[in-house]
mmCIF file as gemmi writes it, N, C-alpha and C atoms, coordinates in Angstrom:
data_model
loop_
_atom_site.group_PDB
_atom_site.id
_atom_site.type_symbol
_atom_site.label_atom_id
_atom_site.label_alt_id
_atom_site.label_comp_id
_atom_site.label_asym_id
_atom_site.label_entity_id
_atom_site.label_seq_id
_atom_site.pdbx_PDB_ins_code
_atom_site.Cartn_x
_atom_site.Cartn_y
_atom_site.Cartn_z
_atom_site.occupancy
_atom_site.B_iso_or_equiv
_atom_site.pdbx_formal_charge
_atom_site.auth_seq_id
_atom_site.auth_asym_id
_atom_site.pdbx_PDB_model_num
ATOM 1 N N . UNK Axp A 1 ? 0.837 -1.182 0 1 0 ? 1 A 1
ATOM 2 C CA . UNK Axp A 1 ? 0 0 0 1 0 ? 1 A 1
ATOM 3 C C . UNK Axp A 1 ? 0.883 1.248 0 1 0 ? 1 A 1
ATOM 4 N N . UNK Axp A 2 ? 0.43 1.958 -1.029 1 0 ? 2 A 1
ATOM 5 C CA . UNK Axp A 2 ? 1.55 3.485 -1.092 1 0 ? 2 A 1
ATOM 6 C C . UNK Axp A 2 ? 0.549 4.64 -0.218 1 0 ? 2 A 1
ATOM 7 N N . UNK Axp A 3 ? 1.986 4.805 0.437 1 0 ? 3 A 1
ATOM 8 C CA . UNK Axp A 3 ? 1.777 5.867 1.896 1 0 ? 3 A 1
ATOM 9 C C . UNK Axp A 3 ? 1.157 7.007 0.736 1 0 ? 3 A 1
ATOM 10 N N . UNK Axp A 4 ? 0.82 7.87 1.606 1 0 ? 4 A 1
ATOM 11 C CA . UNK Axp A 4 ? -0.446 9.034 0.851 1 0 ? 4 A 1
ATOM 12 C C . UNK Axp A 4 ? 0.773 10.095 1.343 1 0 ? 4 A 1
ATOM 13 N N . UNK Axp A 5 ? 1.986 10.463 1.979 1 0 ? 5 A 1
ATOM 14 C CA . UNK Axp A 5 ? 2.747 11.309 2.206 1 0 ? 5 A 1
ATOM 15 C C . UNK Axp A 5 ? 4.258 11.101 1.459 1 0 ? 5 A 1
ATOM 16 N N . UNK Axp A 6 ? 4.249 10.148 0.727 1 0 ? 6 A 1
ATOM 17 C CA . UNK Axp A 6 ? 5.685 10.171 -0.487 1 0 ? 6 A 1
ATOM 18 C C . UNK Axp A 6 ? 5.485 10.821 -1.22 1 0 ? 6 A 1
ATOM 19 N N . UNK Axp A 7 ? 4.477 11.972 -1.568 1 0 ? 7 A 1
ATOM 20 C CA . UNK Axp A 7 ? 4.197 12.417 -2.648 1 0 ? 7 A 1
ATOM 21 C C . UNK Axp A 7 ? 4.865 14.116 -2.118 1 0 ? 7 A 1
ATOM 22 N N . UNK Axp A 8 ? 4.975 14.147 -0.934 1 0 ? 8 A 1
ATOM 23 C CA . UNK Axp A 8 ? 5.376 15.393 -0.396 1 0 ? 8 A 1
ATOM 24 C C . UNK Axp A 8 ? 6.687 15.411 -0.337 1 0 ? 8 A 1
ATOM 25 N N . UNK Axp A 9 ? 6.909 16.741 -0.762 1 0 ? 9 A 1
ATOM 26 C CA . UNK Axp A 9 ? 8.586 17.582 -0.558 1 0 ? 9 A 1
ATOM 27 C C . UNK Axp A 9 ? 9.361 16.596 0.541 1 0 ? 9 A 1
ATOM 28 N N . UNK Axp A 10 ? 10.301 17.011 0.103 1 0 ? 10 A 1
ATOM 29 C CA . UNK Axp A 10 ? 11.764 16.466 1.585 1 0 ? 10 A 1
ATOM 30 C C . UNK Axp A 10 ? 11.831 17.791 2.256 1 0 ? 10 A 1
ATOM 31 N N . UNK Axp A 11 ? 11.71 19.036 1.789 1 0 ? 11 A 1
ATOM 32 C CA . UNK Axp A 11 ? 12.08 20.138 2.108 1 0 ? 11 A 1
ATOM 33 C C . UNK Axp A 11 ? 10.795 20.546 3.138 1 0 ? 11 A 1
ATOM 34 N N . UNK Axp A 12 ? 10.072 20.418 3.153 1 0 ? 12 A 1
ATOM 35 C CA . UNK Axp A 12 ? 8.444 21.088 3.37 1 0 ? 12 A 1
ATOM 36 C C . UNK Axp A 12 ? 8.364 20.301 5.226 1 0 ? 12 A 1
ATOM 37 N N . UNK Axp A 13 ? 8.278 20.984 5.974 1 0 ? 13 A 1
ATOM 38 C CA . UNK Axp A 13 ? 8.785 21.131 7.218 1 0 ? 13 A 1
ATOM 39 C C . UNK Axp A 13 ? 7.071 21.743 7.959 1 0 ? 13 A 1
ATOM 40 N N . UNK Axp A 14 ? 6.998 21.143 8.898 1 0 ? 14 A 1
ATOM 41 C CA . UNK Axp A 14 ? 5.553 21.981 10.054 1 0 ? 14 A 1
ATOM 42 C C . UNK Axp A 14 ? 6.368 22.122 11.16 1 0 ? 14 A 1
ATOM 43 N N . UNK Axp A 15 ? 5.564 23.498 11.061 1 0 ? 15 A 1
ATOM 44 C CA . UNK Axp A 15 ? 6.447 23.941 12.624 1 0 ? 15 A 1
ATOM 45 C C . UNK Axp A 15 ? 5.038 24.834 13.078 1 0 ? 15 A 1
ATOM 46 N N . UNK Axp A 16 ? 5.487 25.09 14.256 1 0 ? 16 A 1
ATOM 47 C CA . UNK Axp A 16 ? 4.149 26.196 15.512 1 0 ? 16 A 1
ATOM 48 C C . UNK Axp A 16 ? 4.917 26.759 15.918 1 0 ? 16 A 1
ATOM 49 N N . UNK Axp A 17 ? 3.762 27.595 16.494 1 0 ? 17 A 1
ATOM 50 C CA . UNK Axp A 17 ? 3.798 28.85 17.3 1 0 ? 17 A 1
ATOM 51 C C . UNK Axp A 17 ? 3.256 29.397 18.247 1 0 ? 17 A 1
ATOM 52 N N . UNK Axp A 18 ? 3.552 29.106 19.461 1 0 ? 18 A 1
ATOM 53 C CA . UNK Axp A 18 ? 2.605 29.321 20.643 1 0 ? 18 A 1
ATOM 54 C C . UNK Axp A 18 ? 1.81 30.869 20.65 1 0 ? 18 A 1
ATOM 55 N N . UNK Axp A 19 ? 0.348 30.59 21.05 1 0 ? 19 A 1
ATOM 56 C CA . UNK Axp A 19 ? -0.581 31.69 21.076 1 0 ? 19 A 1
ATOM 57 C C . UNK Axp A 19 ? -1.541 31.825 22.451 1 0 ? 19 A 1
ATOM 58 N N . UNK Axp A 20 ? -0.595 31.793 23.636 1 0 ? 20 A 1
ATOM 59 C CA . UNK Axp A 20 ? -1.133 32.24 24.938 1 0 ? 20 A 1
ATOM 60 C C . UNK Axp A 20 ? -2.127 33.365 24.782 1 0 ? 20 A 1
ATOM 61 N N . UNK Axp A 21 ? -3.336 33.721 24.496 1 0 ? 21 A 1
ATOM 62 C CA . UNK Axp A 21 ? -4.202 34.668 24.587 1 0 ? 21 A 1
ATOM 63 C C . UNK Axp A 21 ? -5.203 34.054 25.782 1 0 ? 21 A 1
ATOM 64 N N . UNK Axp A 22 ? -4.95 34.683 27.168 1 0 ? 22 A 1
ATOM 65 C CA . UNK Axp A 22 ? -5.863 34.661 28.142 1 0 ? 22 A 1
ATOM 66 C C . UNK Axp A 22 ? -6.214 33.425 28.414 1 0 ? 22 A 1
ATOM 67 N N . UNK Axp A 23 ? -6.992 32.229 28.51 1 0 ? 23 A 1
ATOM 68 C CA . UNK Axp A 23 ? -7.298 30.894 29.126 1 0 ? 23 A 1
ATOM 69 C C . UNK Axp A 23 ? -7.159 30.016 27.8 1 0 ? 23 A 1
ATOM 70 N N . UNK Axp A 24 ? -7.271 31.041 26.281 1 0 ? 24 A 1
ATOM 71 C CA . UNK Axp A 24 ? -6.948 30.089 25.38 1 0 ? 24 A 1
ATOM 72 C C . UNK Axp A 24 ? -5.691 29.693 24.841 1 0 ? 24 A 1
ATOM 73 N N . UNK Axp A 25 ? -4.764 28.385 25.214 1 0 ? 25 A 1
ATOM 74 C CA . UNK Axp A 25 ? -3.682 28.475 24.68 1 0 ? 25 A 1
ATOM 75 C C . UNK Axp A 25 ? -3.597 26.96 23.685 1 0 ? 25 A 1
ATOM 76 N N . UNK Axp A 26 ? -3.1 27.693 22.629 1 0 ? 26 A 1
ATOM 77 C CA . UNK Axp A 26 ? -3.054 26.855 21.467 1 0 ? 26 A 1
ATOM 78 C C . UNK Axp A 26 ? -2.127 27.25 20.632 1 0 ? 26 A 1
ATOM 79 N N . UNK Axp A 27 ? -1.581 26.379 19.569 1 0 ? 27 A 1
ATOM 80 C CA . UNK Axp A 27 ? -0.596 26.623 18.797 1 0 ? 27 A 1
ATOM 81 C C . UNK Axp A 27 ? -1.081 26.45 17.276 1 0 ? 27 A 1
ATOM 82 N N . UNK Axp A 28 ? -0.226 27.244 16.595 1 0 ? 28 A 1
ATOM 83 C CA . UNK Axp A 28 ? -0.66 27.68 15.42 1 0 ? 28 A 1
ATOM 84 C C . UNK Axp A 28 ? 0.196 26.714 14.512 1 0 ? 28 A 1
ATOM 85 N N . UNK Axp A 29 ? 0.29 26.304 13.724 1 0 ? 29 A 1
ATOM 86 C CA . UNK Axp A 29 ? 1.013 25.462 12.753 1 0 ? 29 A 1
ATOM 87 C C . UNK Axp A 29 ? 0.826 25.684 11.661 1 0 ? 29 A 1
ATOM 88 N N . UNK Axp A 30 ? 1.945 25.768 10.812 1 0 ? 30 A 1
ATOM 89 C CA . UNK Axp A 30 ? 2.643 26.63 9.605 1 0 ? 30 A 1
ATOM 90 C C . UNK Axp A 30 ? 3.384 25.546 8.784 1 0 ? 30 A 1
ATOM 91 N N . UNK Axp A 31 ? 2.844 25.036 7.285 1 0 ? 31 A 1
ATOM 92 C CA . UNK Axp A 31 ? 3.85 24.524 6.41 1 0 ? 31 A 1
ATOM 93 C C . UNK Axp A 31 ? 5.129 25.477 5.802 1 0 ? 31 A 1
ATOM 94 N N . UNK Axp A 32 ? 6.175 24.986 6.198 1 0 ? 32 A 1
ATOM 95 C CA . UNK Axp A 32 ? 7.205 26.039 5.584 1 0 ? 32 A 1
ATOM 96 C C . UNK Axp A 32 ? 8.407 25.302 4.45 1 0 ? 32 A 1
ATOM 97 N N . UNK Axp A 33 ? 7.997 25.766 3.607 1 0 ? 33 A 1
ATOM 98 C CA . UNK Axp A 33 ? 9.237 26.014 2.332 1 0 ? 33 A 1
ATOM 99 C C . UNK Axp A 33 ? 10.512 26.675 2.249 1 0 ? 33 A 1
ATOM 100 N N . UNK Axp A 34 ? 11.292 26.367 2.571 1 0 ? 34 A 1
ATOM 101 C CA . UNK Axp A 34 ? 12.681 27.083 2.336 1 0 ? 34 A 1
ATOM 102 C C . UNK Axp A 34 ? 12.559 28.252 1.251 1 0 ? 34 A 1
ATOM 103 N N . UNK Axp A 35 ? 12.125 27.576 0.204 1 0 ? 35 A 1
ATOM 104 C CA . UNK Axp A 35 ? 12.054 28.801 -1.228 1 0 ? 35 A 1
ATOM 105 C C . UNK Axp A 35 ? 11.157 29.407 -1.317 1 0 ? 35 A 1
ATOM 106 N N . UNK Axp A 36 ? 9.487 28.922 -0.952 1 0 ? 36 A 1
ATOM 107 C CA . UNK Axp A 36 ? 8.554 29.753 -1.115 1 0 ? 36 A 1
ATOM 108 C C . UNK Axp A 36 ? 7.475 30.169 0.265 1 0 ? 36 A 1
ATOM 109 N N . UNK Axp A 37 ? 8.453 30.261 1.28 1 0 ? 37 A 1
ATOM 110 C CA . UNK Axp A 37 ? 7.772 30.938 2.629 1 0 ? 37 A 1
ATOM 111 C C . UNK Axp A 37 ? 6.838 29.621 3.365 1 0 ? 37 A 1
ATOM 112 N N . UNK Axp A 38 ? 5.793 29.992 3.864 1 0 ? 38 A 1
ATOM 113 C CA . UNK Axp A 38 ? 5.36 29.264 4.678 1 0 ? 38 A 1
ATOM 114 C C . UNK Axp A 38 ? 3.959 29.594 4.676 1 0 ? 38 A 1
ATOM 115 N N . UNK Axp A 39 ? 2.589 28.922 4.77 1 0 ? 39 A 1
ATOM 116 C CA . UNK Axp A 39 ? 1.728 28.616 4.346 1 0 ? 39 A 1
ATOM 117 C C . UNK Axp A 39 ? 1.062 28.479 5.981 1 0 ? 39 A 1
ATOM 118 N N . UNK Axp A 40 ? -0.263 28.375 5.934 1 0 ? 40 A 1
ATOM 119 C CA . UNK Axp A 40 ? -1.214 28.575 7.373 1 0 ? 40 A 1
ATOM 120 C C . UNK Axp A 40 ? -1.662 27.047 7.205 1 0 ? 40 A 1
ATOM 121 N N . UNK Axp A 41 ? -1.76 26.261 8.147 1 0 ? 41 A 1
ATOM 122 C CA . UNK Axp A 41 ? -1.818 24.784 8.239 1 0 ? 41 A 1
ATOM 123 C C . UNK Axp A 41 ? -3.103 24.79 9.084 1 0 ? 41 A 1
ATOM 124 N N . UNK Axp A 42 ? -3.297 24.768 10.221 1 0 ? 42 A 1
ATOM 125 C CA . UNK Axp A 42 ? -4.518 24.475 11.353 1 0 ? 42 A 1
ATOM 126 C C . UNK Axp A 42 ? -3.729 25.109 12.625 1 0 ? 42 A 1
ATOM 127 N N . UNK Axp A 43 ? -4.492 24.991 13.577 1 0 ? 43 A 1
ATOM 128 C CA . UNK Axp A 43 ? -4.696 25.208 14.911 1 0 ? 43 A 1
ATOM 129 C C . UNK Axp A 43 ? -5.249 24.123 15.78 1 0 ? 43 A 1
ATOM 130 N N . UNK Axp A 44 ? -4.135 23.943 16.636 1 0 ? 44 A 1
ATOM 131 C CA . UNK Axp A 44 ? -4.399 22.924 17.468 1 0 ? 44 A 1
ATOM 132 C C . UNK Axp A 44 ? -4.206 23.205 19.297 1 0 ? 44 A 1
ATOM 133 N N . UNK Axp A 45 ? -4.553 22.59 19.759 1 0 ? 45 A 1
ATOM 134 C CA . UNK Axp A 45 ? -4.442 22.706 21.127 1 0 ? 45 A 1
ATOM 135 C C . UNK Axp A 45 ? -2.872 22.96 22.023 1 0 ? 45 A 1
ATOM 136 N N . UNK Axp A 46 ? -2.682 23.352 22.866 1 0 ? 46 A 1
ATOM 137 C CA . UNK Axp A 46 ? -1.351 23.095 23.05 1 0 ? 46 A 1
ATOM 138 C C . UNK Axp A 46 ? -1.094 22.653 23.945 1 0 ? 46 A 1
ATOM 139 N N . UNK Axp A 47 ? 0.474 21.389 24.117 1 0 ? 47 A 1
ATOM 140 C CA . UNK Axp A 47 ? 0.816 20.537 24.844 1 0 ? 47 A 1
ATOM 141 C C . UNK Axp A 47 ? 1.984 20.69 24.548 1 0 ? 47 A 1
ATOM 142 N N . UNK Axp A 48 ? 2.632 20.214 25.879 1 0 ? 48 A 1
ATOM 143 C CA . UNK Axp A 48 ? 3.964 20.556 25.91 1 0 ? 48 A 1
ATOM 144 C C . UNK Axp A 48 ? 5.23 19.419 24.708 1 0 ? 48 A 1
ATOM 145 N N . UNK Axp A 49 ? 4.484 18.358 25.039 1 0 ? 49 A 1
ATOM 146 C CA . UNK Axp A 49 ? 5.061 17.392 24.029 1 0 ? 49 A 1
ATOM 147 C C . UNK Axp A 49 ? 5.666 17.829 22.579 1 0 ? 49 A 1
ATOM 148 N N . UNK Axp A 50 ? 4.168 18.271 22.077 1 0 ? 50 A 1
ATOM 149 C CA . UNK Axp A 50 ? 4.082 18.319 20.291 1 0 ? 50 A 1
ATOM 150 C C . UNK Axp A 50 ? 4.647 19.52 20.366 1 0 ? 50 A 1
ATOM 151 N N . UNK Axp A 51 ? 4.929 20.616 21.17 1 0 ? 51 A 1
ATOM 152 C CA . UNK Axp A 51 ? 5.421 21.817 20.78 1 0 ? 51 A 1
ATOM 153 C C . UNK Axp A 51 ? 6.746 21.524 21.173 1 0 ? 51 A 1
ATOM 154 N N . UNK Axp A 52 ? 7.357 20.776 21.596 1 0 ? 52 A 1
ATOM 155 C CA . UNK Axp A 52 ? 8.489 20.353 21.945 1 0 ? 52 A 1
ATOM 156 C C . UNK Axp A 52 ? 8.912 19.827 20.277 1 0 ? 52 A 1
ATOM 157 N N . UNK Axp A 53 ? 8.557 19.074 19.842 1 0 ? 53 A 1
ATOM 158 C CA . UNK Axp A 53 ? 8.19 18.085 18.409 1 0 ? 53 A 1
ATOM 159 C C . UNK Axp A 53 ? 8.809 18.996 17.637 1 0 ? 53 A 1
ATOM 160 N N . UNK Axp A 54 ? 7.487 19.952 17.1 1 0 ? 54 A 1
ATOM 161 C CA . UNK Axp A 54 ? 7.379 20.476 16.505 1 0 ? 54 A 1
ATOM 162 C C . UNK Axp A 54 ? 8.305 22.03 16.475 1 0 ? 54 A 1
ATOM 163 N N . UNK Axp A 55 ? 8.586 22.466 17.283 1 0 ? 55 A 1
ATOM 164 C CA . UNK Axp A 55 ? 8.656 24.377 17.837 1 0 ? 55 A 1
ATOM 165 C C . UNK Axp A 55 ? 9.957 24.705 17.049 1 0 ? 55 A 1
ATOM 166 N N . UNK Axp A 56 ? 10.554 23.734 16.168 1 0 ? 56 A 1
ATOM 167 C CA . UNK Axp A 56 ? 11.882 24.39 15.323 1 0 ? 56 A 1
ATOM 168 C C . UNK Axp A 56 ? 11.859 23.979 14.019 1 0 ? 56 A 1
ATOM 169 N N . UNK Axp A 57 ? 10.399 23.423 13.808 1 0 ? 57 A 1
ATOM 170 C CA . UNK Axp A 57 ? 10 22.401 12.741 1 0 ? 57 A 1
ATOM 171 C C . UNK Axp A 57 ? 10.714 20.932 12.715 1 0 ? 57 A 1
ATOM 172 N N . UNK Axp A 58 ? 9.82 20.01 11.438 1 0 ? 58 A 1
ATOM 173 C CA . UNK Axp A 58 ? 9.952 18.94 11.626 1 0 ? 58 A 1
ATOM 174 C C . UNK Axp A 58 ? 9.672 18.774 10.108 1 0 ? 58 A 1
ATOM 175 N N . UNK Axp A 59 ? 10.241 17.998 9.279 1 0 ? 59 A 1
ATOM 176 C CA . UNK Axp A 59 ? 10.065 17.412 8.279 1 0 ? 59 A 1
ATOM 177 C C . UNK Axp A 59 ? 9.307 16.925 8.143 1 0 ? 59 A 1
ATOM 178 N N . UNK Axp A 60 ? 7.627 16.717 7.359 1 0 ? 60 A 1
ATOM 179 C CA . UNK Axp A 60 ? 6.662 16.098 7.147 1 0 ? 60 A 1
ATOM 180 C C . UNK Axp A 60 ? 6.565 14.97 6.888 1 0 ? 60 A 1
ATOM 181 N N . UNK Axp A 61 ? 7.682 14.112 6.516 1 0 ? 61 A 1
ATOM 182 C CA . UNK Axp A 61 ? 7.68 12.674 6.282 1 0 ? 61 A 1
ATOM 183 C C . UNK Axp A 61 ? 8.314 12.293 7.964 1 0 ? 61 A 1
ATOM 184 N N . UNK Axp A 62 ? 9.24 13.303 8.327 1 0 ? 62 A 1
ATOM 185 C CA . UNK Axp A 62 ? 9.85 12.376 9.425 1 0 ? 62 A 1
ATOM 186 C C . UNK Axp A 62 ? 8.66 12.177 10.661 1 0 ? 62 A 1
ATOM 187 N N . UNK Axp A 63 ? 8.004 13.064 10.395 1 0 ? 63 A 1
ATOM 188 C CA . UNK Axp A 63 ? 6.755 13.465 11.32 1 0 ? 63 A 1
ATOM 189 C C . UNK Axp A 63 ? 5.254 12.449 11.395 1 0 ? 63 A 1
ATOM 190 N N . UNK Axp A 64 ? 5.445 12.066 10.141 1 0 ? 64 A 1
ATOM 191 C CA . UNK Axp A 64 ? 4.895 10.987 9.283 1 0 ? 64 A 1
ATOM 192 C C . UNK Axp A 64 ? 5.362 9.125 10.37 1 0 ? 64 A 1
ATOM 193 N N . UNK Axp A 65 ? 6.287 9.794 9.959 1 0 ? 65 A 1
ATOM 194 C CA . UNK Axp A 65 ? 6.84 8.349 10.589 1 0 ? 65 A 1
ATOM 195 C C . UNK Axp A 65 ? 7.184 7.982 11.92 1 0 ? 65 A 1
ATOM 196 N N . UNK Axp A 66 ? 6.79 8.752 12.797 1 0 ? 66 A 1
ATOM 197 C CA . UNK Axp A 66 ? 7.285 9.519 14.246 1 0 ? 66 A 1
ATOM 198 C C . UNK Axp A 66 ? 6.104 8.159 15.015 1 0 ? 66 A 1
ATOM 199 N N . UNK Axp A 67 ? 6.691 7.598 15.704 1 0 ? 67 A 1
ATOM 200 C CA . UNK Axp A 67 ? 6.31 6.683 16.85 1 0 ? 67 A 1
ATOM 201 C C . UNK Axp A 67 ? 6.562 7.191 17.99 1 0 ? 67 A 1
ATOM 202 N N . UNK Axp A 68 ? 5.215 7.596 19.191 1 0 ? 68 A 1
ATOM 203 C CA . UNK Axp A 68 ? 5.806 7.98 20.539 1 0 ? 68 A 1
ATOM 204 C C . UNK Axp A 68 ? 4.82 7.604 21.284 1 0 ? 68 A 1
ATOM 205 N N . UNK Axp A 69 ? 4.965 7.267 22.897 1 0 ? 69 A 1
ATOM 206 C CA . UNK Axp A 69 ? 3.841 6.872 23.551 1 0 ? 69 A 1
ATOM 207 C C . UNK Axp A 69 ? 3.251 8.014 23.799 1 0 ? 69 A 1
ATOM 208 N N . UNK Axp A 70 ? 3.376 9.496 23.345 1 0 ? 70 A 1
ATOM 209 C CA . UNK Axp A 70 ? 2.575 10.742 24.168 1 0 ? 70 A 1
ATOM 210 C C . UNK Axp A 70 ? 1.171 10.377 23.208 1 0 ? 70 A 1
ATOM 211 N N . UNK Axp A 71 ? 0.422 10.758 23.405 1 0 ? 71 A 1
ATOM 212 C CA . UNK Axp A 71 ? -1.181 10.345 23.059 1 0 ? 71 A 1
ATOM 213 C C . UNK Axp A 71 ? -1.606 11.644 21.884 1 0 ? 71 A 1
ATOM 214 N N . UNK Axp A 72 ? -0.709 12.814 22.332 1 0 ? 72 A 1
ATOM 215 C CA . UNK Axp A 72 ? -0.771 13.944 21.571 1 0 ? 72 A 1
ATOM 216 C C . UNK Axp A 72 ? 0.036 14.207 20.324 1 0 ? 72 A 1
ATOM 217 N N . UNK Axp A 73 ? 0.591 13.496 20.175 1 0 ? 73 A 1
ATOM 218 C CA . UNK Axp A 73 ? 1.774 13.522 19.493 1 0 ? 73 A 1
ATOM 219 C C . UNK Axp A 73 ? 1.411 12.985 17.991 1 0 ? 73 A 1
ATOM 220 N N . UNK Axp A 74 ? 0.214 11.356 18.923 1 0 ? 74 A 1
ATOM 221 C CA . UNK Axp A 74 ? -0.023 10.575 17.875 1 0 ? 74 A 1
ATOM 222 C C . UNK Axp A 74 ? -1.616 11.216 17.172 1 0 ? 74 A 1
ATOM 223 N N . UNK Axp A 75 ? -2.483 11.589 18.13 1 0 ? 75 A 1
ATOM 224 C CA . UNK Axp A 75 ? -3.068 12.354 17.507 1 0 ? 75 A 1
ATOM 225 C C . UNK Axp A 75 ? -2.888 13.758 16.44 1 0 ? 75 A 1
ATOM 226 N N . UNK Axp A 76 ? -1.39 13.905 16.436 1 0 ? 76 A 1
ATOM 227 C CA . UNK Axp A 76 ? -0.974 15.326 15.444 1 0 ? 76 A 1
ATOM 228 C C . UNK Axp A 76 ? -0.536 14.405 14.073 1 0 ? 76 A 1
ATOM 229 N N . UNK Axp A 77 ? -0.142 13.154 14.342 1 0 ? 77 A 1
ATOM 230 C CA . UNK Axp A 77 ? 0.656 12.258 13.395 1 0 ? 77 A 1
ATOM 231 C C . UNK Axp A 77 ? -1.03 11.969 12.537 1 0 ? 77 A 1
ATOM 232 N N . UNK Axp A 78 ? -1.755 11.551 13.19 1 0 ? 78 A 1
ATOM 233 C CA . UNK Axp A 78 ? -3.183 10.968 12.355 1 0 ? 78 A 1
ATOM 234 C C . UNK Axp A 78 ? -3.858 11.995 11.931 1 0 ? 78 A 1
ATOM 235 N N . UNK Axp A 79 ? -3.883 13.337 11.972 1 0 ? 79 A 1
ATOM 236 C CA . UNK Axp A 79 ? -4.311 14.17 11.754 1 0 ? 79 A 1
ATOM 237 C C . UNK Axp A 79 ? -3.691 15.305 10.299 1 0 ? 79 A 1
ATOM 238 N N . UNK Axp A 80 ? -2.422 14.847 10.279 1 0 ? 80 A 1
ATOM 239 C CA . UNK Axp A 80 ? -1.861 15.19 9.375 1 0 ? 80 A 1
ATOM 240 C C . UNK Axp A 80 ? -1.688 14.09 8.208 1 0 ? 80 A 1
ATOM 241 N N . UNK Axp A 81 ? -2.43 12.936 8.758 1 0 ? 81 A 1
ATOM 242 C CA . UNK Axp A 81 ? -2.148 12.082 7.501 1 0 ? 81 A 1
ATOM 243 C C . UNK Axp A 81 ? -3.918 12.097 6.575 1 0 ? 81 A 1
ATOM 244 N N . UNK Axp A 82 ? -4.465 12.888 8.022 1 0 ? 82 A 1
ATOM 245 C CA . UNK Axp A 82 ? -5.628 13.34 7.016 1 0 ? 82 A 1
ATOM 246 C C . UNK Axp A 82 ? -6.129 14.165 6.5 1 0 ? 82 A 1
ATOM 247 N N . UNK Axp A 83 ? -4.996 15.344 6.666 1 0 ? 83 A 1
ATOM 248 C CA . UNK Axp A 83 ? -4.96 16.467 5.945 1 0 ? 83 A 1
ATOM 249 C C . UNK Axp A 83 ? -3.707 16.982 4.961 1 0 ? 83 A 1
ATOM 250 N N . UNK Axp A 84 ? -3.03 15.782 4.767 1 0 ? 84 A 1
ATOM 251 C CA . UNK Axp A 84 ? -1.515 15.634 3.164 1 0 ? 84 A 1
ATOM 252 C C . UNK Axp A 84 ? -2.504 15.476 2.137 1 0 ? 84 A 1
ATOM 253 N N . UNK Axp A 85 ? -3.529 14.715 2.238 1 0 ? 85 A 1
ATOM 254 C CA . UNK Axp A 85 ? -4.027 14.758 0.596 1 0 ? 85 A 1
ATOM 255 C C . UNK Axp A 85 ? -4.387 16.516 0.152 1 0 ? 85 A 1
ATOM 256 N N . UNK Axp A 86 ? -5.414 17.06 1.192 1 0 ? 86 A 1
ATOM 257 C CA . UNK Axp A 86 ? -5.933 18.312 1.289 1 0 ? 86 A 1
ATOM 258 C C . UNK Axp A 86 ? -5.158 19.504 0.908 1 0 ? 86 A 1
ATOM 259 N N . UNK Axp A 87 ? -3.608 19.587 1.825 1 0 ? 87 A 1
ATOM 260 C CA . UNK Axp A 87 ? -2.867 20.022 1.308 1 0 ? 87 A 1
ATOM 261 C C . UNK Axp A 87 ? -1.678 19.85 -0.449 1 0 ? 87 A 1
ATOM 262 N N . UNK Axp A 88 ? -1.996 18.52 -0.117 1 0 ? 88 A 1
ATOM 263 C CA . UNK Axp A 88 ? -1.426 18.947 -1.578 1 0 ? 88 A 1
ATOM 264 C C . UNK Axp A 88 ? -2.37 18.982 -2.843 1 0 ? 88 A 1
ATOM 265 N N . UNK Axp A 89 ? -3.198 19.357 -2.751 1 0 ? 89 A 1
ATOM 266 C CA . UNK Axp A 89 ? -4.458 19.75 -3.956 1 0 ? 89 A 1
ATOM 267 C C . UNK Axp A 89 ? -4.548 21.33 -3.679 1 0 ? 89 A 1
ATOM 268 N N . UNK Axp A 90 ? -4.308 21.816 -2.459 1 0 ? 90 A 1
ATOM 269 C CA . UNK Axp A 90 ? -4.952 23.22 -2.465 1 0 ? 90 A 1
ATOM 270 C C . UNK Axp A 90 ? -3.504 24.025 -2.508 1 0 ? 90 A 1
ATOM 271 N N . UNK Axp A 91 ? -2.403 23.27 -1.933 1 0 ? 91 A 1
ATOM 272 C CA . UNK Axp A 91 ? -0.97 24.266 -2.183 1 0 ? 91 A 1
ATOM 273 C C . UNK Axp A 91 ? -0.05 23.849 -2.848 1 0 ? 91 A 1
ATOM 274 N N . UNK Axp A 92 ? 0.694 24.368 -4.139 1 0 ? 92 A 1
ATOM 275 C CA . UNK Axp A 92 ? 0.891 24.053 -5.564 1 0 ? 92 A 1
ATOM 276 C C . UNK Axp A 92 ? 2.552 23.943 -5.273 1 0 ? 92 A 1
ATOM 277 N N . UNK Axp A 93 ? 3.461 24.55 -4.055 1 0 ? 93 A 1
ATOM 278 C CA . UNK Axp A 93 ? 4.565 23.789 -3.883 1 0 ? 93 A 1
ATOM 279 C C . UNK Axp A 93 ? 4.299 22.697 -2.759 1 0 ? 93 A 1
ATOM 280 N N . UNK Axp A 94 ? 3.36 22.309 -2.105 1 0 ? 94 A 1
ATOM 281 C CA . UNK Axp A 94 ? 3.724 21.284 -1.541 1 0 ? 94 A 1
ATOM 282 C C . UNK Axp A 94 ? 4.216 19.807 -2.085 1 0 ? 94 A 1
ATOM 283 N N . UNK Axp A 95 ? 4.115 19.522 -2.823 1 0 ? 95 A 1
ATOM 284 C CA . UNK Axp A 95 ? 4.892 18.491 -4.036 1 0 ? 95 A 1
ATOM 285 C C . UNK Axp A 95 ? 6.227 18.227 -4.547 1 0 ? 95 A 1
ATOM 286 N N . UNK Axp A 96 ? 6.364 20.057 -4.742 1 0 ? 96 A 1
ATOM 287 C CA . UNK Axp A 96 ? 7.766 20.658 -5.347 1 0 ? 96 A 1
ATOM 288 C C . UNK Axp A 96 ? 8.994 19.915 -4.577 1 0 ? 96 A 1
């Protein structure tokens, strides 16, 4: 069975950004391109784990392939494997 994320860049990296506003704290997550900037991904909850993961970016395949017992971690892993098709139909370097 062919993974639904070989079709994505080596280069193409998710990273966050913590957004402490008052009792809501959540992190923002950003596809980023070396050559063509960085793109608005979702919003997710925040935990110390995945922003640990994530907070300097992470390569989308390695992220892909990321095994951990945090519960949050794996919920960011299944969540992005159901939003690679989405992204790469709606953003024209994610492929590149």
């Amino acid at each position: 069975m062919k993974k639904k994320y070989t079709k994505v860049s080596d280069k193409v990296k998710l990273i966050c950004y913590k957004r402490m506003n008052g009792s809501a704290k959540v992190m923002d997550f950003y596809l980023v391109h070396p050559k063509w900037g960085r793109e608005y991904a979702f919003t997710r909850r925040y935990t110390r784990g995945t922003y640990d993961l994530v907070k300097h970016g992470i390569p989308v395949k390695d992220l892909m392939m990321t095994k951990k017992k945090d519960k949050m971690i794996m919920c960011l892993v299944k969540y992005m494997g159901i939003m690679i098709p989405y992204f790469l139909n709606e953003i024209e370097w994610m492929a590149a």
